[in-house]
C-alpha positions in Angstrom: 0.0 0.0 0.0 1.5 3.2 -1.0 0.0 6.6 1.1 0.5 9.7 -0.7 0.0 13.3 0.0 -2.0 15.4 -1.9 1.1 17.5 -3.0 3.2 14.4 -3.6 -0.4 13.1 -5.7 0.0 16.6 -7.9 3.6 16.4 -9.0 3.5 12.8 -9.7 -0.1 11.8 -10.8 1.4 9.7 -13.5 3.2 7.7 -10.9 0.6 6.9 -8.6 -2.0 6.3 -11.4 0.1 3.7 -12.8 0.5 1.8 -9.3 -3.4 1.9 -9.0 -3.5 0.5 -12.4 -1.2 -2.1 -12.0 -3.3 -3.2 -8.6 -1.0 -1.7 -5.7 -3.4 0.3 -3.3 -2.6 3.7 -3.4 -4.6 6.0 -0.7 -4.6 9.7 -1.5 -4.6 11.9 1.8 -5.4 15.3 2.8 -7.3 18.1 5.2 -11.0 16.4 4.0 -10.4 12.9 4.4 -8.5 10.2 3.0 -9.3 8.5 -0.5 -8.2 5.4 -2.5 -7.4 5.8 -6.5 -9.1 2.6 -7.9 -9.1 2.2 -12.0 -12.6 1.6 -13.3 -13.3 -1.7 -14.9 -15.7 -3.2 -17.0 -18.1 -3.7 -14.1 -18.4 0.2 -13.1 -20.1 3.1 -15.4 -19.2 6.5 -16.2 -22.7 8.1 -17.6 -24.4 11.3 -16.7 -27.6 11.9 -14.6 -29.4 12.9 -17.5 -28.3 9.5 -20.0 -29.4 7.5 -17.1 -32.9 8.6 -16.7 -33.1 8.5 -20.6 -32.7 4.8 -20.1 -34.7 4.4 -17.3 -37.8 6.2 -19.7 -36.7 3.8 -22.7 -36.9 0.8 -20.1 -40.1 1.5 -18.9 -41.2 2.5 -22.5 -40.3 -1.1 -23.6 -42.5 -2.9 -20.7 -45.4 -0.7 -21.6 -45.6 -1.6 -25.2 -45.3 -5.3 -23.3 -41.7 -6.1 -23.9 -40.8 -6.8 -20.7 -40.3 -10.2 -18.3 -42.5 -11.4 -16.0 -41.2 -13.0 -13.3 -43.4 -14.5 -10.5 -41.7 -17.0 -7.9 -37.8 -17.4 -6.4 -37.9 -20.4 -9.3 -38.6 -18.5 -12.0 -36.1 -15.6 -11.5 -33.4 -18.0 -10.3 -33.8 -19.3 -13.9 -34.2 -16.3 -15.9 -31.0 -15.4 -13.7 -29.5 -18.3 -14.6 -29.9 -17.7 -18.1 -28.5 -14.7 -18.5 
């Protein structure tokens, strides 16, 4: 685990950025608290407020016009879980 200071963090982002990325643990501290530089992956999203409620209208859009799943039972969404 490498603790930086946000100072050291300024002059060398490149640096610590590249330890994240590689997987060390790099925790950035200063007056407000203390903070730990993680990459994003795959698993994690980067979209605005406004793109996500777009595509919560489009999603409830699609089960209106009856393009949705039903699920009704543990069962039944363990399988549809399953398949996925």
């Amino acid at each position: 685990m490498t603790v930086v200071s946000i100072r050291d963090f300024r002059a060398n982002q490149s640096k610590y950025l590249g330890l994240a990325a590689g997987g060390e643990s790099v925790i950035l501290t200063s007056r407000t608290g203390s903070f730990k530089i993680v990459p994003i992956t795959e698993d994690d999203s980067l979209i605005s407020k406004k793109e996500f409620f777009a595509r919560i209208d489009e999603a409830r859009k699609s089960i209106a016009e009856g393009k949705g799943t039903s699920v009704s039972g543990k069962e039944e969404l363990d399988s549809l879980l399953a398949s996925l």
